[in-house]
Steps between C-alpha positions, in 0.01 A plus 500: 500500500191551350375715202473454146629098354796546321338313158237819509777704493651344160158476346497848559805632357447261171154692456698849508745385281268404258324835500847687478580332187128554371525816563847540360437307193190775486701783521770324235155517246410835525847615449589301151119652394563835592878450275253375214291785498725754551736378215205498254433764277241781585285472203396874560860582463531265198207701349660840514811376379255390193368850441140390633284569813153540618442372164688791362789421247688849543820462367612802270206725547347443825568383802257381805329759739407411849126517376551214283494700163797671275645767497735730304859373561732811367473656857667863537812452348448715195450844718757408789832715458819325407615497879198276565448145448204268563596214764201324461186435273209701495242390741104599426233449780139552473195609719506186672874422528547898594547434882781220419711795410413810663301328834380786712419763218281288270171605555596830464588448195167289368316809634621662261445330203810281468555265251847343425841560621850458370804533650833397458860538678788702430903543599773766436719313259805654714370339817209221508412568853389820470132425324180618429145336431258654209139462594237617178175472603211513254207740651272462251487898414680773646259579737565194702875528437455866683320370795739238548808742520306768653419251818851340496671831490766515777601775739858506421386572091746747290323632200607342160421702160498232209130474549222700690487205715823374672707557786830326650596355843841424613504153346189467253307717292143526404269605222184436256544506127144418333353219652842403691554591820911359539762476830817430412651401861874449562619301792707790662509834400800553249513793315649310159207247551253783548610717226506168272082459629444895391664392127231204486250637562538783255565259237204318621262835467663561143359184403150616507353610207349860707662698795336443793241785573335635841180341611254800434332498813751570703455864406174533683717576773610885583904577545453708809603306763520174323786311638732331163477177422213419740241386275333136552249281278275253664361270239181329739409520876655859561524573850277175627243623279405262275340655228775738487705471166730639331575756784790791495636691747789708564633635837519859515675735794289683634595766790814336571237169557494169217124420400346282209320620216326232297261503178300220262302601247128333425289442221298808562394736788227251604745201553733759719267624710362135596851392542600812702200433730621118557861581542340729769302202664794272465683763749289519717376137557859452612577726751485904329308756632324789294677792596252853486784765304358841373693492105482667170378156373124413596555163370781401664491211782748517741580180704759411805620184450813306644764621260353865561241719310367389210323710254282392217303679194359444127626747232316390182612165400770514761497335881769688679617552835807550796607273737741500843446843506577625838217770550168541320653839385749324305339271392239805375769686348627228201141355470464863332812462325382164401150678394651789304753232289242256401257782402719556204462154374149370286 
């Protein structure tokens, strides 16, 4: 019969039964070194347990921050209600570590002039799972705490009266004390837990050495038509703009129909008028086109953009305008609201 000689067959198998055991004894190797390493002690873990990290000895007083520095360990504990208790350590995150915790909303947030956050979990002492998380978030002035709630502001928001600035949703609640802007968020919406967030955060407020006060500005706008609660701040880049800052608006109703009001305020007429006139540009370089509208107001330039009509004009120091409005009439009718409002103001 012919084929392969029988002594090539044994040489054969004895060279794949020396590889089997090579391999074998391989595999034998890596498992008694992975044993080793994973039975020795993390030294990272051997450093907290020490008090010290990122070169940061923190017991006591501080405690490490995910930017590497310390920070203030005695969390929220002093104004949570007695039905609340912390179940875990406060965390702090800065502008670089800010998407690590809130990924999605960040830059929102650094627009605005963030600077640190702290926040820190708690439970219902009469039932663990029902919990909440406390996010403080330093704005750097009030301004920027405004414009963050102002742009965050949800839908579903009820009114709260502790502040000028705070409102309630079925399982969080919302507001800006100084240069704070907080959410206290609670994993489902309990009424205990929520009442328990509305107690902390008044104790929080009392803390402060003033009462929170309205922004000023905010009564450049007229209360005809001026839907509640509907005021907005945009620190930088208002509306794609970019050398729009500091921009408010309000939504007002206007013949059963929602439009945008908006006002900044200049240096001085010169500045508005240049500003006006590039806001103008900026509209129509993308897409607007002038729209030719007899009105009371000479001045006024009157623009159809995507998002509607959009009407523009300088009053003294003051750049002010409408947007989305559906008609040039309306949007006519509260630029001369606008007008007669910011007349009364230097």
């Amino acid at each position: 019969m012919g084929g392969v000689p029988k002594s090539q067959w044994t040489r054969a198998g004895t060279v794949e039964t020396v590889i089997g055991l090579v391999i074998l004894a391989i595999l034998v190797a890596v498992a008694v070194w992975v044993l080793a390493v994973q039975n020795k002690f993390n030294p990272a873990v051997k450093a907290l347990s020490q008090g010290q990290f990122y070169g940061q000895s923190w017991s006591g007083s501080e405690t490490p921050t995910r930017d590497g520095g310390a920070a203030d360990t005695k969390g929220f504990e002093q104004i949570a209600p007695d039905n609340l208790k912390p179940i875990g350590a406060v965390e702090q995150f800065g502008p670089d570590t800010l998407s690590d915790k809130i990924d999605g909303k960040a830059e929102l947030y650094l627009a605005c002039g963030f600077e640190s956050l702290r926040c820190q979990r708690f439970a219902l002492r009469t039932d663990p799972n029902k919990w909440m998380e406390w996010f403080e978030y330093d704005m750097g002035d009030q301004y920027n705490a405004f414009a963050v709630y102002s742009l965050q502001r949800r839908e579903s928001a009820v009114p709260l009266h502790f502040v000028p600035y705070a409102y309630r949703t079925k399982n969080a609640i919302f507001y800006v004390a100084g240069k704070s802007y907080i959410e206290a968020v609670a994993a489902e919406p309990d009424p205990t837990l929520i009442e328990a967030m509305i107690e902390m955060a008044k104790a929080h407020v009392a803390t402060f050495p003033e009462t929170p006060q309205e922004l000023p500005e905010l009564k450049w706008f007229p209360s005809e038509g001026l839907i509640p609660h509907s005021h907005t701040l945009q620190i930088t880049g208002a509306f794609g703009f970019e050398k729009f800052t500091r921009v408010f608006s309000a939504k007002y109703n206007v013949e059963g129909r929602e439009v945008r009001a908006f006002i900044t305020q200049c240096d001085d007429s010169a500045s508005a008028s240049n500003l006006a006139a590039e806001y103008c540009k900026f509209l129509l370089d993308n897409g607007g086109q002038p729209i030719s509208y007899a009105s009371p107001m000479p001045e006024l330039k009157i623009i159809k953009f995507y998002d509607g009509v959009t009407a523009v004009f300088v009053q003294g120091r003051f750049i002010a305008g409408v947007q989305g409005a559906e008609s040039a009439e309306i949007a006519v009718q509260l630029a001369a609201q606008l007008q007669r409002r910011l007349s009364n103001w230097p």
